[in-house]
C-alpha positions in Angstrom: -167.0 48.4 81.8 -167.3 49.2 77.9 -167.7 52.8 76.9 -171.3 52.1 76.2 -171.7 50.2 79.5 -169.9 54.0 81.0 -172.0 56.1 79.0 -175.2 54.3 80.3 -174.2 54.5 83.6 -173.6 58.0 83.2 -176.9 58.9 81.8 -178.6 57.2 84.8 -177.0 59.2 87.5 -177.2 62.6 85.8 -180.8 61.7 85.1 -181.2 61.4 89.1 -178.7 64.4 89.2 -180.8 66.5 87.4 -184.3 65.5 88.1 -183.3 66.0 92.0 -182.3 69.3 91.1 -184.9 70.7 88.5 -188.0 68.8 89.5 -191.0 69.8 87.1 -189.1 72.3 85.6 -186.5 75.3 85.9 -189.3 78.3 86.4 -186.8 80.8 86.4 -185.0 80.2 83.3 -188.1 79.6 81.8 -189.8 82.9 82.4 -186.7 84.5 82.0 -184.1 83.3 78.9 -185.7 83.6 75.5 -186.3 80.0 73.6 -183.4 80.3 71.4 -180.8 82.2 73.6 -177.3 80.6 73.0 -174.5 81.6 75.5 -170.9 80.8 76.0 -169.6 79.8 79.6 -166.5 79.4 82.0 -166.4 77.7 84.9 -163.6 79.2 87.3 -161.8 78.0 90.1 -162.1 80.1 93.2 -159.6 78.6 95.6 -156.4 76.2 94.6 -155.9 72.7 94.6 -156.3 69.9 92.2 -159.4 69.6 89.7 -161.4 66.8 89.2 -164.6 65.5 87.9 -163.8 67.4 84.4 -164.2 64.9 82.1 -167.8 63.4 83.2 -168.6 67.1 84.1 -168.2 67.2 80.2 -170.2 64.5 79.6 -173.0 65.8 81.5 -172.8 69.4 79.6 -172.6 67.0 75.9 -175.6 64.7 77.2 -177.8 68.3 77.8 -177.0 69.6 74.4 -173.7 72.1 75.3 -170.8 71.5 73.6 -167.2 71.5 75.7 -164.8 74.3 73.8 -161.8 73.6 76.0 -161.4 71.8 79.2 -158.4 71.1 82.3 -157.9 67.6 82.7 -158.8 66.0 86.0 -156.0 65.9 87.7 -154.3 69.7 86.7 -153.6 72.3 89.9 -155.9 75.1 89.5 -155.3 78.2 91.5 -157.7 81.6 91.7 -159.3 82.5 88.5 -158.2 79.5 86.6 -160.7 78.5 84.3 -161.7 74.9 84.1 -164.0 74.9 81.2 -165.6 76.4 78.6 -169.0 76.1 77.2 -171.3 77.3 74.8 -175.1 76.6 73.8 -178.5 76.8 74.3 -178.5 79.4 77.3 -181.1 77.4 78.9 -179.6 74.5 78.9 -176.6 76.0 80.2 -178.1 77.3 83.1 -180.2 74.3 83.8 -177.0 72.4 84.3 -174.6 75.1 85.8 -175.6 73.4 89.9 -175.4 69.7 89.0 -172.3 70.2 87.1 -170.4 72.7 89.7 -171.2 70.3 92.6 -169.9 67.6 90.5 -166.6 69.3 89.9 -166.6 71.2 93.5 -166.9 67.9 96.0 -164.9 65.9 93.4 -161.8 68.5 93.5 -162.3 69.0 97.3 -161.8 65.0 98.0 -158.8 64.7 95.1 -157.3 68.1 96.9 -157.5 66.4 100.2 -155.8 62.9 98.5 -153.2 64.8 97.0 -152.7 66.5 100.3 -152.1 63.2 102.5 -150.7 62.1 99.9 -147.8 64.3 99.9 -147.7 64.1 103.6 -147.3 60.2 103.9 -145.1 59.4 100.6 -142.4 61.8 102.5 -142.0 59.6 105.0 -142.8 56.1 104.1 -142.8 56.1 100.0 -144.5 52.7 99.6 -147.3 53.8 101.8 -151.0 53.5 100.0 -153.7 56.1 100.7 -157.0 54.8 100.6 -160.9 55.9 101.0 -163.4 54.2 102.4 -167.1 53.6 102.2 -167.8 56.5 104.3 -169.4 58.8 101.8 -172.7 60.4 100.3 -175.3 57.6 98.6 -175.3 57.4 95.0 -172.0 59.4 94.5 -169.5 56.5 95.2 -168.4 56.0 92.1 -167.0 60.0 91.6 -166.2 59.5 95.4 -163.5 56.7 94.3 -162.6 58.5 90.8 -161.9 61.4 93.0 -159.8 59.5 95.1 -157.6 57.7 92.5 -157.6 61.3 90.3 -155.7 62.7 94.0 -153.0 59.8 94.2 -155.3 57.5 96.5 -156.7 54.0 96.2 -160.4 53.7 95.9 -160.6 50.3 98.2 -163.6 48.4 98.3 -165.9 50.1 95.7 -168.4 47.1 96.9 -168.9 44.9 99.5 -168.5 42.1 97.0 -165.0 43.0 96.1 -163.2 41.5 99.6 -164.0 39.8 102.5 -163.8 42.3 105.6 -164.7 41.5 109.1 -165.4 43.7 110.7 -166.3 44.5 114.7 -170.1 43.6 114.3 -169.1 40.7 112.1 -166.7 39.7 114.9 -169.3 39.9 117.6 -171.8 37.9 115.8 -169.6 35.3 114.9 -167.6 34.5 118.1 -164.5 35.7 118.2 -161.8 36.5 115.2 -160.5 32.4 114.8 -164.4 31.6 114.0 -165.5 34.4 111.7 -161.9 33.8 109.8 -161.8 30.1 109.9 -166.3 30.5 108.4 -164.7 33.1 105.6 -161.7 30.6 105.0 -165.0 27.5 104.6 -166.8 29.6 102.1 -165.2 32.4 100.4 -163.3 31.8 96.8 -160.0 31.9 96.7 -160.0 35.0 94.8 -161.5 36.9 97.8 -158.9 38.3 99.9 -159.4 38.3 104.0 -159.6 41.4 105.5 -160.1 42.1 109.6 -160.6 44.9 111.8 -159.2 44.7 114.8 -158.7 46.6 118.0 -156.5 45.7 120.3 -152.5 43.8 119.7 -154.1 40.8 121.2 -157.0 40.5 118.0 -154.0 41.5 115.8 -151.7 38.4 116.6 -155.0 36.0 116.5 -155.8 37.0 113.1 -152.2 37.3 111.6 -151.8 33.3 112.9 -155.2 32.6 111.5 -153.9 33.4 108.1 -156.1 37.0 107.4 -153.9 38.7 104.4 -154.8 42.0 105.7 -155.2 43.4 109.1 -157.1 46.8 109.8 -155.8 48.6 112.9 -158.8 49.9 114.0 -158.7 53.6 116.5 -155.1 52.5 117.1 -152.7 55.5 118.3 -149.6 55.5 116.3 -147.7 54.4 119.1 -150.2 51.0 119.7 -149.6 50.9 115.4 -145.7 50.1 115.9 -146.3 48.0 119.2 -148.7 45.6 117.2 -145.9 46.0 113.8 -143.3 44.7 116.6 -145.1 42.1 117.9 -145.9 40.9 114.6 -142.1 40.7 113.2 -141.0 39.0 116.6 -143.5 36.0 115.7 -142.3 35.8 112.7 -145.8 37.3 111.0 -145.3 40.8 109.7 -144.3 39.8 106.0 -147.3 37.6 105.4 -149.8 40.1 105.8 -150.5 43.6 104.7 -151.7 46.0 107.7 -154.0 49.5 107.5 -154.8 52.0 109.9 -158.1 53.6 110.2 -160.3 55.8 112.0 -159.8 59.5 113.0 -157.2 59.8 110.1 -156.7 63.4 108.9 -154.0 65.5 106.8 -152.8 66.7 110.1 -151.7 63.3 112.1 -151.3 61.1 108.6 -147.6 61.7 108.9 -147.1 60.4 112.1 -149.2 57.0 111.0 -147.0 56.6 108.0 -143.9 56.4 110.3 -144.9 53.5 111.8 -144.2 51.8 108.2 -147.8 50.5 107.6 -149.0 49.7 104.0 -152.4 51.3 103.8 -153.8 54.3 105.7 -157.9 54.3 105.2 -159.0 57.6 105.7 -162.8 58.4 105.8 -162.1 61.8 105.5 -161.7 61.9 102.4 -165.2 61.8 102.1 -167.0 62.4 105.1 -165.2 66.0 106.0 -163.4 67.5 103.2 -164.7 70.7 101.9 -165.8 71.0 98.4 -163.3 73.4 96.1 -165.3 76.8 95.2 -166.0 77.6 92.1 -168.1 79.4 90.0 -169.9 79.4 86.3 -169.9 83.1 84.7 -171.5 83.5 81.5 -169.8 85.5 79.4 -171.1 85.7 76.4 -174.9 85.7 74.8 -176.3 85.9 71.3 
């Protein structure tokens, strides 16, 4: 999108951001901070791991009226006591954003820590290995959900359901079997839509590899059943034509053992549905 097109979007969901969070008004700060109190701020990391969410966190403080003095970069290692950013302002506005922006920056560095993490882990044994998210995260956030992602090392996937074809189970069931819910996509899709399938057993594997699907999703697969299907696949000749993921019950402490088995993508919902946010705190420190 343009940087008008960005800065639109933006607006819109710290609108919802903020209106969620303040409703009819901050009653505290009002009752509280003189009109024309102006303040300078930090925002501090409490724990380490890898920060992200700074730059629209900045956009969100410039949109309210606070100007950014210094900032990280998403992306940087913070540790204990680093500080992130600095503001200064109206003190009311200040504080009327401090929640909005801290949960920004806190569940974007948790799921970027948690990237970078696996990561690490999977690269060190299979370095062409992709880490991706999924759609398994928290409505109306996707879009920092995927930043997140990509700021940790990781590949957002689909950020729609318009961006690939993926059959899925459900699909499958209503369809008839893998051959008819590929050869319906194959009828009707563009050729610019890729064909995804999730499958569940070696037997739904080999079906959709002959059918021509350019990726296969191992569904609950055990690393073990992962290699037995990658084996099966190179004896018939099928393993180079199409790209295979793993998915489901993927964490930081088993993605090694997946990445072995020499797939291409391991889809980790995770990254979104279980990581824990990175603490962090905003400390005024300064008030005129």
């Amino acid at each position: 999108m343009s940087r008008h097109e960005y800065a639109s979007f933006l607006f819109r969901k710290f609108s919802e951001f903020l209106e969620e969070d303040v409703g009819l008004g901050d009653v505290t700060t009002e009752v509280v901070v003189p009109r024309d109190a102006r303040a300078s701020a930090i925002i501090i990391s409490k724990a380490s791991g890898v920060v992200a969410g700074v730059e629209e966190v900045a956009e969100f403080f410039i949109m309210n009226g606070v100007t950014v003095e210094k900032s990280l970069k998403s992306g940087s290692e913070v540790s204990p006591g680093t500080v992130i950013m600095e503001v200064t302002g109206p003190a009311r506005n200040i504080l009327v954003c401090e929640r909005v922006a801290l949960n920004i920056l806190m569940r974007m560095s948790g799921i970027a820590t948690a990237t970078a993490e696996m990561f690490r882990r999977a690269k060190a044994v299979n370095k062409n290995v992709i880490i991706a998210g999924t759609r398994k995260g928290v409505p109306g956030f996707r879009y920092f959900e995927k930043k997140a992602i990509m700021v940790g090392g990781g590949d957002p996937h689909r950020l729609h359901l318009d961006d690939c074809i993926l059959i899925k189970d459900n699909h499958i069931a209503v369809a008839g079997g893998v051959r008819e819910a590929i050869r319906r996509a194959r009828a009707h899709a563009s050729f610019t839509k890729k064909i995804e399938v999730e499958v569940r057993t070696l037997e739904e594997a080999l079906e959709a590899a002959r059918e021509g699907a350019d990726i296969i999703m191992l569904d609950n697969m055990e690393p073990d059943e992962v290699e037995r299907v990658i084996n099966a696949l190179k004896k018939e000749g099928l393993r180079e034509k199409v790209l295979i993921e793993v998915s489901g019950g993927i964490t930081p402490e088993n993605v090694t053992e997946y990445a072995r088995t020499g797939v291409d993508i391991i889809s980790a919902g995770y990254l979104t549905h279980s990581v824990r946010p990175l603490d962090m705190s905003l400390k005024i420190i300064k008030c005129w």
